[in-house]
C-alpha positions as CSV (number, residue, x, y, z in Angstrom):
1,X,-2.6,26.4,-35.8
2,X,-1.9,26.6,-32.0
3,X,-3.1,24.1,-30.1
4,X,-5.5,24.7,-27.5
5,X,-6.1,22.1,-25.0
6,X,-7.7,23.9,-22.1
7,X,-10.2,26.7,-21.9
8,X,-8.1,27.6,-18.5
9,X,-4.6,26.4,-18.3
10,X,-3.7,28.6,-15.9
11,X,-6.4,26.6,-13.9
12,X,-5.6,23.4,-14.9
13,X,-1.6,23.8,-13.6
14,X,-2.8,25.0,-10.1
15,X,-5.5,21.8,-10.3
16,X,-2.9,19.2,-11.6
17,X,-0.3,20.7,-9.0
18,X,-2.5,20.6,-6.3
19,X,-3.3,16.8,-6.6
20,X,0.1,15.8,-7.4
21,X,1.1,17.7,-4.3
22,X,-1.5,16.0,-2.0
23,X,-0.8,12.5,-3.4
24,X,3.0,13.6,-2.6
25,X,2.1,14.1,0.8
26,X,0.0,11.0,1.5
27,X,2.8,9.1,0.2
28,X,4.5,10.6,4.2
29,X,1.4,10.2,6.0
30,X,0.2,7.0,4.2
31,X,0.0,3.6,6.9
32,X,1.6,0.7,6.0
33,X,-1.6,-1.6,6.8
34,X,-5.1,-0.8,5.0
35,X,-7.2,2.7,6.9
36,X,-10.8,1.9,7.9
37,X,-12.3,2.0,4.8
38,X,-9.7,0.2,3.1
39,X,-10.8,-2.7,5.3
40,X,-14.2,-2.5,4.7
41,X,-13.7,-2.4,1.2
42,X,-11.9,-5.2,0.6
43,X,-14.4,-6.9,2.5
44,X,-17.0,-5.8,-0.2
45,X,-15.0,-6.4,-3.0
46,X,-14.7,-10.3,-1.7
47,X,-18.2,-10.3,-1.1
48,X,-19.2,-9.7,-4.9
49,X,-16.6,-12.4,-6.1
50,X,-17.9,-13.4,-9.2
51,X,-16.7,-14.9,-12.2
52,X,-18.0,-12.7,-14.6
53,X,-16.3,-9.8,-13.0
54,X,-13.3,-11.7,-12.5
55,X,-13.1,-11.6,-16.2
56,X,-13.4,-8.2,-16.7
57,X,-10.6,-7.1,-13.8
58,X,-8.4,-9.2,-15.4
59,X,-9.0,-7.4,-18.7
60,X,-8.5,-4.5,-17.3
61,X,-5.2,-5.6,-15.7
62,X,-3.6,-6.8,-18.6
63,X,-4.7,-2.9,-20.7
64,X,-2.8,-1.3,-18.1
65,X,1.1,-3.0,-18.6
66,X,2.8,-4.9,-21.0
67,X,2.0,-5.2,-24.5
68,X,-1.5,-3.9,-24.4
69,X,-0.1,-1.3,-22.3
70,X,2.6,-0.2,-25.1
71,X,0.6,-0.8,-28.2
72,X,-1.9,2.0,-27.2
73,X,0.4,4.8,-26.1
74,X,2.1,3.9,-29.6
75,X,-0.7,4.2,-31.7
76,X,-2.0,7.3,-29.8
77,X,1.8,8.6,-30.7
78,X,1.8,8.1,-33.9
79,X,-2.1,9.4,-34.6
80,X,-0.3,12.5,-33.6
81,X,2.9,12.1,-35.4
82,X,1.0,11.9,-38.3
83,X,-1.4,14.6,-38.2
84,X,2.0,16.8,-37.2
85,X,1.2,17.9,-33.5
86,X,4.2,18.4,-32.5
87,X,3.6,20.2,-28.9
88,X,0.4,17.5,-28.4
89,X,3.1,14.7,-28.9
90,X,5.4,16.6,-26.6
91,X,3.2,17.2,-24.1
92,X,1.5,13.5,-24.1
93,X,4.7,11.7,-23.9
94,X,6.1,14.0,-20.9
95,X,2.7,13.9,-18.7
96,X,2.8,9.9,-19.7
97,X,6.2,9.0,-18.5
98,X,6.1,11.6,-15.3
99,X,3.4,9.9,-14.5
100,X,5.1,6.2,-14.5
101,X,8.4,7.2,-13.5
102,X,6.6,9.3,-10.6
103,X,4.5,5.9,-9.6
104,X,7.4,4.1,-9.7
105,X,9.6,6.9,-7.5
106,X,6.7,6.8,-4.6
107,X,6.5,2.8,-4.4
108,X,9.8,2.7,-3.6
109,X,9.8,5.4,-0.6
110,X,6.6,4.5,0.4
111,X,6.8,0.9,0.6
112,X,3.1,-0.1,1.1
113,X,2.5,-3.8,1.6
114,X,-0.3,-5.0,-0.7
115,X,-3.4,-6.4,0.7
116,X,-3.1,-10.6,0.9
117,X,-4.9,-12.7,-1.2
118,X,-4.5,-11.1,-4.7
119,X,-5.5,-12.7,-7.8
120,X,-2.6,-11.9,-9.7
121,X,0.8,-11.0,-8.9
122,X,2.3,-7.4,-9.8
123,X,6.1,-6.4,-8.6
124,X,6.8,-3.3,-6.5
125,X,4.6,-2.0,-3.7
126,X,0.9,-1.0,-3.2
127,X,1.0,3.2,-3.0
128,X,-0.1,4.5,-5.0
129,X,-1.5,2.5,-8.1
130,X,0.0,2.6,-11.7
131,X,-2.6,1.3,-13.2
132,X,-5.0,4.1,-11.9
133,X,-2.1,6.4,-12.5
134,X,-1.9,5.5,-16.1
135,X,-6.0,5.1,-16.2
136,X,-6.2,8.7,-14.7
137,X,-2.9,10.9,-17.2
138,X,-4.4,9.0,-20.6
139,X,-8.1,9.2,-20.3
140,X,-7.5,12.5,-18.9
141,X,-4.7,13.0,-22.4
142,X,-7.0,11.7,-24.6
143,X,-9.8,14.1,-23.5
144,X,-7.4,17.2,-24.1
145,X,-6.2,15.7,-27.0
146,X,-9.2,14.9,-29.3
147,X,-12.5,16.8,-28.3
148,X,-12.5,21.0,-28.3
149,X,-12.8,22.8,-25.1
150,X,-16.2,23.7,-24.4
151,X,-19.9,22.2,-23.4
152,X,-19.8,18.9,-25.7
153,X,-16.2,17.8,-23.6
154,X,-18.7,17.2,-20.4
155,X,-20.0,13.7,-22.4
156,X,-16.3,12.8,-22.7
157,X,-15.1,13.5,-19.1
158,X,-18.3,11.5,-18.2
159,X,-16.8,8.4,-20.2
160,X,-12.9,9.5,-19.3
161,X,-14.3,9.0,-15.3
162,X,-15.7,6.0,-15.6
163,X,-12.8,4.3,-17.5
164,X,-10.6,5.6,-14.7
165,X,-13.2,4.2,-11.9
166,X,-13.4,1.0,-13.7
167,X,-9.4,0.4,-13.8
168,X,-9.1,1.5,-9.9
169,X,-12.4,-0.8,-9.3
170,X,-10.1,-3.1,-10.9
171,X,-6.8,-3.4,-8.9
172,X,-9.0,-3.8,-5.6
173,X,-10.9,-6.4,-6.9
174,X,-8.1,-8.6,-7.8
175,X,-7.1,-7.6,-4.2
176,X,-3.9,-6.1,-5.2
177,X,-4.4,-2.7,-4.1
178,X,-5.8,-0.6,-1.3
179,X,-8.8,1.4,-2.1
180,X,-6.7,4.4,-1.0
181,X,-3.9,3.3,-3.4
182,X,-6.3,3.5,-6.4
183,X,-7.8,6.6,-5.6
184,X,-4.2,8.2,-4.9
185,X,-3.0,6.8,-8.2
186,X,-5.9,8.0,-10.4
187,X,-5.8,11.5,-8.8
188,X,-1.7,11.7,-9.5
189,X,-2.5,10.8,-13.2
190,X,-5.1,13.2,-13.2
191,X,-2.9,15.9,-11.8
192,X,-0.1,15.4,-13.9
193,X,-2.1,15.6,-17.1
194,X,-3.4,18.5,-16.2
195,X,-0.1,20.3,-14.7
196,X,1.5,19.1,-18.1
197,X,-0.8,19.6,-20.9
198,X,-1.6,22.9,-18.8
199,X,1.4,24.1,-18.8
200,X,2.2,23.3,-22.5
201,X,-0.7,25.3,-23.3
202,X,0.7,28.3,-21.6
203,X,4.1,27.8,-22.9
204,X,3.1,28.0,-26.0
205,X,1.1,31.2,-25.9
């Protein structure tokens, strides 16, 4: 049975390539110190310092590298590997490495200083956020993945955005991140699961 991700792929690709695009070009425009509102928001996000919250960023930190990190792109591999989707495998292991080797390509040009004061202590620079970037290509994957196209998917893309605010919430809580990084980051993994899985679909066909 071909698999049918997207009602509209055709969509989807000009969609994912349009927001890897713009995220591509803020990477050229991007300051090194925070815009207005990353200023302001970093002020907020001190303000509602709490330890609760504290708990739950730091959660959320360690799902998105490392072992956590691994162990649940494995065992969304091998539900596939099992069930014999070949092109879904395909598919969700090329939009989940573009996505991290992309990250990674654009912290190194960019070269963003991170905001002082974080709470932990990731390696590379601030633009734009894997952690978003991850949060944004596998909610996004897992959405295409498991639920048919069509009116009940609007539930799931409901619970796929708010896992992907929560992670970017995240990274600026722990004051590692710019609120412009996180929202460039989740919009690249956004784009690239669609442009992939997108594509895929059409490629197929």
């Amino acid at each position: 049975m071909a698999e049918r991700f997207l009602s509209h792929p055709r969509r989807a690709v000009a969609a994912g390539g349009s927001l890897v695009a713009a995220v591509a070009v803020g990477a050229a425009v991007v300051p090194s110190g925070p815009l207005g509102v990353d200023g302001s928001w970093a002020e907020a996000m001190g303000d509602a310092e709490s330890a609760a919250l504290k708990r739950l960023a730091l959660v959320l930190n360690a799902l998105g590298h490392g072992w956590w990190f691994a162990v649940s792109l494995a065992a969304i591999a091998v539900v596939l590997l099992v069930r014999r989707r070949w092109l879904a495998l395909a598919a969700f292991a090329l939009a989940e490495s573009l996505s991290a080797l992309s990250t990674t390509l654009l912290k190194l040009l960019v070269d963003r200083p991170r905001p002082p004061g974080g709470l932990v202590h990731p390696s590379g620079s601030s633009y734009p956020s894997g952690h978003a970037a991850h949060a944004g290509v596998t909610f996004v994957a897992l959405v295409l993945l498991f639920t048919a196209p069509g009116p009940r998917r609007r539930l799931w893309w409901v619970l796929a955005a708010l896992a992907v605010v929560a992670m970017a919430w995240s990274r600026t809580y722990l004051h590692v991140h710019w609120l412009s990084d996180v929202v460039a980051g989740a919009l690249f993994g956004v784009g690239v699961a669609l442009l992939v899985f997108g594509a895929a679909q059409l490629r197929r066909r």
